[in-house]
N, C-alpha and C positions, 0 to 999 in steps of 0.2 A: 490394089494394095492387098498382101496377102494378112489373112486374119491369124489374131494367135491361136494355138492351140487349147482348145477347148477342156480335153477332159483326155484323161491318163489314166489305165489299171495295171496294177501292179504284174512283176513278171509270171508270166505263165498263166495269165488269167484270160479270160474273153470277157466278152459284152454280150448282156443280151437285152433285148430291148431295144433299142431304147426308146420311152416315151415322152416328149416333147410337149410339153404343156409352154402357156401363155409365157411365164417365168422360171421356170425350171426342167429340167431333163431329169427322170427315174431311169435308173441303170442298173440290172441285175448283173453283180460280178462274181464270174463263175471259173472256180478251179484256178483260185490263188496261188502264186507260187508254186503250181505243178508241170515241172520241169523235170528231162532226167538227172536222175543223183539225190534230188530232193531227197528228203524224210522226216518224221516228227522231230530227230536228232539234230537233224542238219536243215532246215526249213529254206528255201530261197523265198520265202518271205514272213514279212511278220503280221501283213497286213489282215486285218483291218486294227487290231488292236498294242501292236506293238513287241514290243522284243518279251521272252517268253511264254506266250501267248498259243495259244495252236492257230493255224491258219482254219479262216471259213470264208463261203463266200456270203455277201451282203448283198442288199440294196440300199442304193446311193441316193439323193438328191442332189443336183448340181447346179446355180444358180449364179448369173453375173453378178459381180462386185457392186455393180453400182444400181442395182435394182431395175433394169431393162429389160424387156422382153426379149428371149431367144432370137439369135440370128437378126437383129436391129441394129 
């Protein structure tokens, strides 16, 4: 049975990391929305904080719904 998809960054980002602990995955996400065309003007994304916003990149926590351990 195939599993859902776990964890998603936004266009033109990478992953780095990631670290895998008992309940959660840290994910350093890198070069949000840097695509060609991109600009401060015209941003292919908003992430992390939303429309207006300047893009940067972050580190995530990511953690299942129902409080279980990774990959269980």
């Amino acid at each position: 049975m195939p599993r859902p998809q776990f964890l998603t960054v936004p266009t033109g980002a990478e992953t780095c990391g990631p670290l895998v602990q008992d309940r959660r995955v840290l994910v350093a996400v890198q070069h949000p929305g840097e695509i060609d065309g991109a600009s401060v003007g015209k941003p292919a994304s908003t992430w992390p904080d939303g429309p207006g916003k300047i893009v940067r990149p972050a580190v995530v926590a990511v953690w299942r719904a129902d409080g279980r351990d990774i990959g269980s």
